[in-house]
TINUKE-624197 format. One record per residue (C-alpha): residue in one letter; x, y, z. Coordinates in nm, 4 decimals, always signed. Layout:
// TINUKE-624197
  lummi         X         Y         Z
      A         X         Y         Z
...
***
This chain:
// TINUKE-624197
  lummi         X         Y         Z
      X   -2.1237   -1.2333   -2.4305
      X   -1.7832   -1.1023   -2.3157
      X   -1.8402   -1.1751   -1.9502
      X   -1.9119   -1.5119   -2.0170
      X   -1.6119   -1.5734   -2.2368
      X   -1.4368   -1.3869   -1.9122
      X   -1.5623   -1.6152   -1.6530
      X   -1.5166   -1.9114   -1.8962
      X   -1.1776   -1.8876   -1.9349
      X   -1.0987   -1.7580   -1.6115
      X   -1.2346   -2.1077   -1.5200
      X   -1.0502   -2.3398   -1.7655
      X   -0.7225   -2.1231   -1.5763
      X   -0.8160   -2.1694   -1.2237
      X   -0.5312   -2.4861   -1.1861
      X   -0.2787   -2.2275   -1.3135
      X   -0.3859   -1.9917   -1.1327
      X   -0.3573   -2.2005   -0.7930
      X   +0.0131   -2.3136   -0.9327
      X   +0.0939   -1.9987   -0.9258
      X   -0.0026   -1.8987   -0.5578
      X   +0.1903   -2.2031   -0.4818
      X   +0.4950   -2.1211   -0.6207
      X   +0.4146   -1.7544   -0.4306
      X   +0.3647   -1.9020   -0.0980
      X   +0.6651   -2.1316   -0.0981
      X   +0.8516   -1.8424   -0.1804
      X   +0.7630   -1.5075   +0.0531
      X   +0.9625   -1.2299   +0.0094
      X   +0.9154   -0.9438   +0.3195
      X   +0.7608   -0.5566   +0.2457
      X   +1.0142   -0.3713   +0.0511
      X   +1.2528   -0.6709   +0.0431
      X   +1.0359   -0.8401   -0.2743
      X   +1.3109   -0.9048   -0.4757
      X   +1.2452   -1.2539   -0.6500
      X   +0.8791   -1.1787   -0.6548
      X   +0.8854   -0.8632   -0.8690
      X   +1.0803   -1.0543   -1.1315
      X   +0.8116   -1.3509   -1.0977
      X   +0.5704   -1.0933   -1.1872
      X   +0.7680   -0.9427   -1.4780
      X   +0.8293   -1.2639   -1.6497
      X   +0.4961   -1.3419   -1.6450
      X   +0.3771   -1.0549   -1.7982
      X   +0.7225   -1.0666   -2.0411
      X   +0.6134   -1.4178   -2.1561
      X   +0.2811   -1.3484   -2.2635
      X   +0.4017   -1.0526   -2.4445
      X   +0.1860   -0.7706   -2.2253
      X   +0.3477   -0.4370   -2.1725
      X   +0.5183   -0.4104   -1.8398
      X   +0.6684   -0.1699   -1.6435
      X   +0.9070   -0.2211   -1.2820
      X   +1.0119   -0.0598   -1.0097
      X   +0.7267   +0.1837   -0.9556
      X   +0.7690   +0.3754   -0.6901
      X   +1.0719   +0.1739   -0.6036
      X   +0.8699   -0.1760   -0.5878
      X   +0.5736   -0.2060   -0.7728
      X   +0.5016   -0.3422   -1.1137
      X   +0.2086   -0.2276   -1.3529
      X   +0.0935   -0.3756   -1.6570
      X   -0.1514   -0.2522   -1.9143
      X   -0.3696   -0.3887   -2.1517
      X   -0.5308   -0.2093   -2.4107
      X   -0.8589   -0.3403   -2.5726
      X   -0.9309   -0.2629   -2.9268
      X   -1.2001   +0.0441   -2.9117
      X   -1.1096   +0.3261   -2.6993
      X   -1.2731   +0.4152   -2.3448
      X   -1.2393   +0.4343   -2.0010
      X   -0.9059   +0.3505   -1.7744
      X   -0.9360   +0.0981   -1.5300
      X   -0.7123   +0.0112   -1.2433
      X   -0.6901   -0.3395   -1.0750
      X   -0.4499   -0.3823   -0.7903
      X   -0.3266   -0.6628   -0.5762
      X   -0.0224   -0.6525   -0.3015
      X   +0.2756   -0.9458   -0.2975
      X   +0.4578   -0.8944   +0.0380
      X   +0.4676   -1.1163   +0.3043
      X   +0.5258   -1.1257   +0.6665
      X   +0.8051   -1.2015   +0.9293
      X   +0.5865   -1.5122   +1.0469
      X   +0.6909   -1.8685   +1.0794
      X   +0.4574   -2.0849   +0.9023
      X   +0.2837   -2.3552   +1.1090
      X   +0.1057   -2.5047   +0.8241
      X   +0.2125   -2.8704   +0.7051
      X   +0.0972   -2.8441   +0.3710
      X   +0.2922   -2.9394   -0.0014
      X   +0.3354   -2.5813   -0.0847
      X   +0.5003   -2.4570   +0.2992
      X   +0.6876   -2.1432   +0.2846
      X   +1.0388   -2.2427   +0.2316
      X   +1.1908   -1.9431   +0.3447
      X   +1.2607   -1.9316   +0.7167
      X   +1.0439   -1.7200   +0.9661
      X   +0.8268   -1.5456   +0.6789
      X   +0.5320   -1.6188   +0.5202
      X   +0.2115   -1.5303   +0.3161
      X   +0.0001   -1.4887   +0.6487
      X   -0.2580   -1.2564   +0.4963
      X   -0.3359   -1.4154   +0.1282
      X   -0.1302   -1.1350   -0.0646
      X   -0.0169   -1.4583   -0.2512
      X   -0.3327   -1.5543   -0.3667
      X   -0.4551   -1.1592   -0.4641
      X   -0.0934   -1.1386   -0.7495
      X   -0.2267   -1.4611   -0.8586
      X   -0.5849   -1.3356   -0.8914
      X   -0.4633   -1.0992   -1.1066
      X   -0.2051   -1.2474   -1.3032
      X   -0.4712   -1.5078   -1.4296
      X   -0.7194   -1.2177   -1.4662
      X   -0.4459   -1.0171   -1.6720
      X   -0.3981   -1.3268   -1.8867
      X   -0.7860   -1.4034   -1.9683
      X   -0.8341   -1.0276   -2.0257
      X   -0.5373   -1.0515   -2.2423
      X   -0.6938   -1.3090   -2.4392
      X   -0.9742   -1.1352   -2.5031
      X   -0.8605   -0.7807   -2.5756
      X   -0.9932   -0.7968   -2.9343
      X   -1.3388   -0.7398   -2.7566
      X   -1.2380   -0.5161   -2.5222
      X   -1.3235   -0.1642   -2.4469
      X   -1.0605   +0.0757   -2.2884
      X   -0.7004   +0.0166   -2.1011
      X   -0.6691   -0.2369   -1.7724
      X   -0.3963   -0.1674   -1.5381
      X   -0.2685   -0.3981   -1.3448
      X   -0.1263   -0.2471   -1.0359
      X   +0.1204   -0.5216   -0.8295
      X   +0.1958   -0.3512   -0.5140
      X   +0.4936   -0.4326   -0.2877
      X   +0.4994   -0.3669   +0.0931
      X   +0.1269   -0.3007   +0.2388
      X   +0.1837   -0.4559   +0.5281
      X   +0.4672   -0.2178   +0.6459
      X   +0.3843   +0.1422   +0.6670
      X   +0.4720   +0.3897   +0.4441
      X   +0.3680   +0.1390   +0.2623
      X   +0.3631   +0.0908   -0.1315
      X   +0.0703   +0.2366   -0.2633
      X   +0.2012   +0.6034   -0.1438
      X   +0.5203   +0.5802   -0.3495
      X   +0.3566   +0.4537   -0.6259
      X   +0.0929   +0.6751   -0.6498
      X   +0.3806   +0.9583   -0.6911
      X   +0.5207   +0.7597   -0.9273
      X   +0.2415   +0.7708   -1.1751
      X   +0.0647   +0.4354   -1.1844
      X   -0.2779   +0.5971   -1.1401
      X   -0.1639   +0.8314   -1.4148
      X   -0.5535   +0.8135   -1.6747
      X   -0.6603   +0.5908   -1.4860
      X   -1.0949   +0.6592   -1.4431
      X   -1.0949   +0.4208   -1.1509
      X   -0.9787   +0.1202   -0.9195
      X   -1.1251   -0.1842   -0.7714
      X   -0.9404   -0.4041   -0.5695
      X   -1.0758   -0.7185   -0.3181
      X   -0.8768   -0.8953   -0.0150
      X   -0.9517   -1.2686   +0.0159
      X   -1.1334   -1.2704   +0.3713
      X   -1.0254   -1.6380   +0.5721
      X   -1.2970   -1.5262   +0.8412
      X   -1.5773   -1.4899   +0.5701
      X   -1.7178   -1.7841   +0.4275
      X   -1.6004   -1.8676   +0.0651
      X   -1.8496   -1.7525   -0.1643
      X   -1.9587   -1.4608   +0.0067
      X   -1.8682   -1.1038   -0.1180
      X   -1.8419   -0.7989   +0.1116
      X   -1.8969   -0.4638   +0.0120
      X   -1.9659   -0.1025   +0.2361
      X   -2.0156   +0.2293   +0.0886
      X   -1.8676   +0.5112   +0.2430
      X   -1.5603   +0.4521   +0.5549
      X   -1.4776   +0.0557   +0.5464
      X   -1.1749   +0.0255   +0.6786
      X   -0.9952   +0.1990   +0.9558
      X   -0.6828   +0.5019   +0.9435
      X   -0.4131   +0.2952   +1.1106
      X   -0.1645   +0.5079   +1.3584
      X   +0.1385   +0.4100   +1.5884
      X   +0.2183   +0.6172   +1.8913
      X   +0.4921   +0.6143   +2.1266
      X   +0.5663   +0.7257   +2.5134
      X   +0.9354   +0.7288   +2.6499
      X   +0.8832   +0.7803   +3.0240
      X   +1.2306   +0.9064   +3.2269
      X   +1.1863   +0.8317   +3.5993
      X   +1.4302   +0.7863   +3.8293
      X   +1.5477   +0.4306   +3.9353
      X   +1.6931   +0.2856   +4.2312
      X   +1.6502   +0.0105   +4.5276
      X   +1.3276   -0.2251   +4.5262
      X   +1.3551   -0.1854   +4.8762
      X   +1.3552   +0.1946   +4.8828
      X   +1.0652   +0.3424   +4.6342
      X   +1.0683   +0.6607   +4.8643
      X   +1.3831   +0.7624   +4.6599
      X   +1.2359   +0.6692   +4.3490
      X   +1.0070   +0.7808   +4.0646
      X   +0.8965   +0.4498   +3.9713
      X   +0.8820   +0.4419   +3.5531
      X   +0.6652   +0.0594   +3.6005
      X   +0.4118   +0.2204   +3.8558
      X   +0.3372   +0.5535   +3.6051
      X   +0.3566   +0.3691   +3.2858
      X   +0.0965   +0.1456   +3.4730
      X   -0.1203   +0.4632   +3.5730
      X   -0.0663   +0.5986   +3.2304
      X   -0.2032   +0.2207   +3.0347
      X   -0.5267   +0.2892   +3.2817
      X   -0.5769   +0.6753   +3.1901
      X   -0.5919   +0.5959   +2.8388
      X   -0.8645   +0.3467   +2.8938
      X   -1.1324   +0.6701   +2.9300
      X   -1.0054   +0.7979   +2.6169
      X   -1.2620   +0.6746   +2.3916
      X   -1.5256   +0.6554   +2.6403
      X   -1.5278   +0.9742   +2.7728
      X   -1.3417   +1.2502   +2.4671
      X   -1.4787   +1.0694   +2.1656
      X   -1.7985   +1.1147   +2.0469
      X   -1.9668   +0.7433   +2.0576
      X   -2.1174   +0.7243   +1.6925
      X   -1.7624   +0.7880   +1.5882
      X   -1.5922   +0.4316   +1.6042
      X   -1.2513   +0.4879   +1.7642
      X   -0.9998   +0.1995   +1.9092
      X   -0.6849   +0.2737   +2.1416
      X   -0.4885   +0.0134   +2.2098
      X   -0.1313   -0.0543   +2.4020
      X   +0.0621   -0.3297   +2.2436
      X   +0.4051   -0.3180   +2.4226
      X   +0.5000   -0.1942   +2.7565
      X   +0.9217   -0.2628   +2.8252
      X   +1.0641   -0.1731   +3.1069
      X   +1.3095   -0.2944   +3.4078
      X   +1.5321   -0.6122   +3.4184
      X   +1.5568   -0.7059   +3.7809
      X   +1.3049   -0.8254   +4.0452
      X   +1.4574   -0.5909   +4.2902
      X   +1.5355   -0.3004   +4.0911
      X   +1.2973   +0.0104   +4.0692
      X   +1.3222   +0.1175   +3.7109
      X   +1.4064   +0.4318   +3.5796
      X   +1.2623   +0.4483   +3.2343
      X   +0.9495   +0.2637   +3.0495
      X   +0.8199   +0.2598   +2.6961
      X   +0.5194   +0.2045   +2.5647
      X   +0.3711   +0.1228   +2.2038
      X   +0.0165   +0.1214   +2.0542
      X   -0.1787   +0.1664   +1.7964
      X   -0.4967   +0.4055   +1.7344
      X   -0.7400   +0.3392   +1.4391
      X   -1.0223   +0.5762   +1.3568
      X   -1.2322   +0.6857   +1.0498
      X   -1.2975   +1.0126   +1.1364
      X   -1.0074   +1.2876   +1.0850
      X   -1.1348   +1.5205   +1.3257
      X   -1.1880   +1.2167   +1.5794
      X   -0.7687   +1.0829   +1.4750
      X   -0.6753   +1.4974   +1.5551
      X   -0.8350   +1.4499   +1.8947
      X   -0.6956   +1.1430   +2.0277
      X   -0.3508   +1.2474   +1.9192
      X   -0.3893   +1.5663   +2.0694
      X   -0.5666   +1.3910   +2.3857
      X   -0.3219   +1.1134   +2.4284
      X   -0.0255   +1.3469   +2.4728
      X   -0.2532   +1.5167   +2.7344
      X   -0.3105   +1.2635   +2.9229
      X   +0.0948   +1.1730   +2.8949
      X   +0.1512   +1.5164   +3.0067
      X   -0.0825   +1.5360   +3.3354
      X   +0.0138   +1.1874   +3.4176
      X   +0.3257   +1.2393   +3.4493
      X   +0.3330   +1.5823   +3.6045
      X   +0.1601   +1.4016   +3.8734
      X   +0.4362   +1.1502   +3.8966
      X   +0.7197   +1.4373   +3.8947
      X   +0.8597   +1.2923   +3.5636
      X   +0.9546   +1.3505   +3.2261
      X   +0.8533   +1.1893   +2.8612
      X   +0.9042   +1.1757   +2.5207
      X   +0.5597   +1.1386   +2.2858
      X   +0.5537   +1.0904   +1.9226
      X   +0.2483   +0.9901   +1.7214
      X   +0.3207   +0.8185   +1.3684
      X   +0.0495   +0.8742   +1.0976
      X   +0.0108   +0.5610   +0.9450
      X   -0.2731   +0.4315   +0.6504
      X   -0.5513   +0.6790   +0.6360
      X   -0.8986   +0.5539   +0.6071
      X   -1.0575   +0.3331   +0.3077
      X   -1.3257   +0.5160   +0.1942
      X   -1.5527   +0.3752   -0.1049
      X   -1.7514   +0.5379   -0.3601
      X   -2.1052   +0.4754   -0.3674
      X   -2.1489   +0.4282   -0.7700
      X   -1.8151   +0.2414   -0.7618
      X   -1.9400   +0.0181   -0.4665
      X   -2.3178   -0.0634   -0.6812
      X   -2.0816   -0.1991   -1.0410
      X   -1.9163   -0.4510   -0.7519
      X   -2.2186   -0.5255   -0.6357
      X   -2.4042   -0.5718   -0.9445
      X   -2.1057   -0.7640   -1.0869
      X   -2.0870   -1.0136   -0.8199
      X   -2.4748   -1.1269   -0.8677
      X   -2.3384   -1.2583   -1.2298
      X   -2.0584   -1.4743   -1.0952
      X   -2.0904   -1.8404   -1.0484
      X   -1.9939   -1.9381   -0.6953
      X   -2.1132   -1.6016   -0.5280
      X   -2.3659   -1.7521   -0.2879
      X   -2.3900   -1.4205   -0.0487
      X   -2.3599   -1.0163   -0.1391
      X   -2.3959   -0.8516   +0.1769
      X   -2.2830   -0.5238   +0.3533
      X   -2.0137   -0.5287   +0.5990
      X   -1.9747   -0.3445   +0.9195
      X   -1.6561   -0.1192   +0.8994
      X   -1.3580   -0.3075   +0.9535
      X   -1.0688   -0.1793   +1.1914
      X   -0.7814   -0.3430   +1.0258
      X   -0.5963   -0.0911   +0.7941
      X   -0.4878   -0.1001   +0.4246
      X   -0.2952   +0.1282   +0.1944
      X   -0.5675   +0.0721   -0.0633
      X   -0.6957   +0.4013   +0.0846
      X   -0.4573   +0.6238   -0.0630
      X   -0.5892   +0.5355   -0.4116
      X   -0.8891   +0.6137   -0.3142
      X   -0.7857   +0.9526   -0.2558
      X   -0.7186   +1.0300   -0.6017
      X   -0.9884   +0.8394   -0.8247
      X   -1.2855   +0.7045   -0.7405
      X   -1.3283   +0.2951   -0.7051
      X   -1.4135   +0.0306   -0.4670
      X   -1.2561   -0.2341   -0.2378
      X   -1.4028   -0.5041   -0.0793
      X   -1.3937   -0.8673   +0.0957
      X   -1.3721   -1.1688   -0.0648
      X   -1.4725   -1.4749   +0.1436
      X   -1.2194   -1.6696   +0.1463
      X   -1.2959   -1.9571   +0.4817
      X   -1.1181   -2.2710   +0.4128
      X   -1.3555   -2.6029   +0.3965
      X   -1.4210   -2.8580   +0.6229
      X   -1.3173   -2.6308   +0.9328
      X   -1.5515   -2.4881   +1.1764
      X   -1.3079   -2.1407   +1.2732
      X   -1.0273   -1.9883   +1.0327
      X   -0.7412   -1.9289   +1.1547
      X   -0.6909   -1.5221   +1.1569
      X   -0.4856   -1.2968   +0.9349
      X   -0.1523   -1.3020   +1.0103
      X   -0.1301   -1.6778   +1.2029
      X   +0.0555   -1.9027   +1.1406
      X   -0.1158   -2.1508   +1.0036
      X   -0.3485   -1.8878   +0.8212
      X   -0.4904   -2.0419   +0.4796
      X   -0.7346   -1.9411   +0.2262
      X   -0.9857   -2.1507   +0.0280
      X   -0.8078   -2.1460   -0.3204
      X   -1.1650   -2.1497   -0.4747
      X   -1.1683   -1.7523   -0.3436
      X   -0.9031   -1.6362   -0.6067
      X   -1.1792   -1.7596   -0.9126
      X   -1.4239   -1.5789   -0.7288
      X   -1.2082   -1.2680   -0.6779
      X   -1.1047   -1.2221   -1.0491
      X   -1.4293   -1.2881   -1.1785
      X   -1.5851   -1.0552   -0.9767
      X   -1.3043   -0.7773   -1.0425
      X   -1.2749   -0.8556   -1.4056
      X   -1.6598   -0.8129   -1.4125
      X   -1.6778   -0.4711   -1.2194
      X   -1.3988   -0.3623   -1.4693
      X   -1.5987   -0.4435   -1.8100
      X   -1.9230   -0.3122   -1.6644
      X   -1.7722   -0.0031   -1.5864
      X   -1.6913   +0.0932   -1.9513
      X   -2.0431   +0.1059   -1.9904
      X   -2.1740   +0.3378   -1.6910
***
């Protein structure tokens, strides 16, 4: 059976495919600053003679297999960047680049699907349709990668995608799957305030920018409680608030930064319209000025239901899936969402919860880790939903 000789093989690969997150983690390369990486990727792909193609949407590498009887066009995609993180972790395989790191396991997805794109290689004699393999640079720094590649063609055929993010927080051995919104639209807004400084010791002669940007963090508090409708999930959240440099010095200017994430495009109108509202009347009240601009980031992930059931159904076949269950939507964003736009396909969580530890550390810490085990999980459940769906 060709999923057995899949998930056979993928197994009797698994130590190359942890050498090569290794080699990966030791050497992170930051979002749209992959460099090295990209011609990792390439050479691997060169070597074992598969056709490959670089600098897709000025970053990204795809590579496509074709099996030997025509049918359907499936994606698989994985992201490579790292972030600006200093790793904490005293392990063999350290970053050893200074102040960056793979903090959120893109090192083990490229692996995933290097391996997967070498056992599917292997076996494209019994294969039905084309494979691509879609290596994405930059999702963790919006525009992101997906966007640019998108334009650039790599979904080009293709019938559908699936792609999975190892999941520290989730045990290992545990897939993830929702139907419908899973993860969040992710958005960046900013507010300039222009007060007017002066003497601590004289506020009367003042507009106090530290005072209104304080009033301002509180307004937005009733945001989501009281303009969004609660069975619409909605998070507003101020990250960074700068402003003075001097005990006795009333500042003149503050600026703060945060972050809204939605699933609902009628509920991510409202709060942008409502934030700058709230700016407004604020600081009307305060007899000051502003600046407000709101930054569309990652727009929602939204699954497919028939997409979702082949992951689901695929993962009940793989050795080393203990637990299929649904997850609640997620508020974290991704760039997988923009492929979702154009064909239909799934993404979900693979657990990924290193052993012999009672917590994870979180995404993007640093000393994050994954349970290598994950990856062997990962690409035999993707490699899976991908032959299955040549037959629906």
């Amino acid at each position: 059976m060709l999923e057995g000789k899949l998930h056979d093989r993928l197994e009797q690969s698994y130590e190359d495919m942890i050498k090569v997150r290794r080699y990966l983690h030791q050497h992170p390369e930051l979002s749209f600053k992959e460099v090295q990486t990209v011609k990792y990727i390439v050479n691997f792909y060169n070597t074992l003679g598969i056709e490959v193609h670089e600098n897709i949407g000025k970053g990204g590498v795809v590579a496509r297999i074709k099996g030997v009887k025509p049918g359907k066009t499936i994606a698989l995609r994985a992201d490579f960047d790292a972030l600006p993180i200093q790793e904490e972790n005293d392990v063999p395989y350290k970053s050893l680049v200074p102040g960056v790191m793979h903090a959120c396991g893109h090192d083990g997805h490229t692996a995933t699907l290097l391996i997967l794109a070498k056992v599917l290689n292997e076996l494209k004699d019994e294969l039905t349709g084309e494979y691509i393999m879609i290596h994405q640079h930059a999702e963790e720094l919006a525009p992101g990668g997906a966007k640019p590649m998108i334009e650039d063609g790599c979904l080009q055929g293709v019938d559908a995608i699936f792609g999975t993010h190892l999941w520290a927080p989730t045990p290992t051995g545990t897939i993830q799957y929702r139907k419908g919104a899973f993860m969040a639209a992710a958005d960046l807004f900013e507010i300039n305030i222009q007060g007017r400084g002066g003497h601590g010791a004289q506020p009367h002669t003042t507009k106090d920018a530290v005072a209104i940007g304080a009033q301002l963090v509180t307004n937005l508090q009733h945001l989501v409680s009281r303009k969004v409708n609660p069975i619409n999930p909605a998070v507003v959240t101020i990250g960074s608030f700068h402003s003075g440099n001097a005990f006795n010095i009333i500042a003149d200017t503050a600026v703060l930064q945060g972050t809204v994430r939605t699933f609902d495009e009628k509920t991510r109108d409202l709060i942008e319209a409502e934030i700058e509202r709230i700016v407004k009347g604020t600081c009307i009240a305060a007899d000051c000025t502003y600046e407000y601009q709101f930054h569309r980031g990652y727009p929602a992930v939204v699954n497919h239901d028939f997409e979702t059931d082949v992951v689901i159904d695929s993962a009940k076949s793989v050795n080393g899936v203990e637990h299929i269950e649904e997850s609640e939507p997620n508020m974290i964003g991704e760039d997988f969402a923009y492929y979702l736009q154009h064909v239909k396909g799934a993404f979900f969580f693979t657990g990924a919860k290193p052993e012999h530890i009672d917590q994870a550390y979180p995404h993007h810490h640093p000393k994050f880790d994954i349970n290598e085990k994950a990856m062997l999980i990962a690409a035999k459940t993707l490699g899976t939903a991908a032959i299955r769906y040549q037959e629906k």
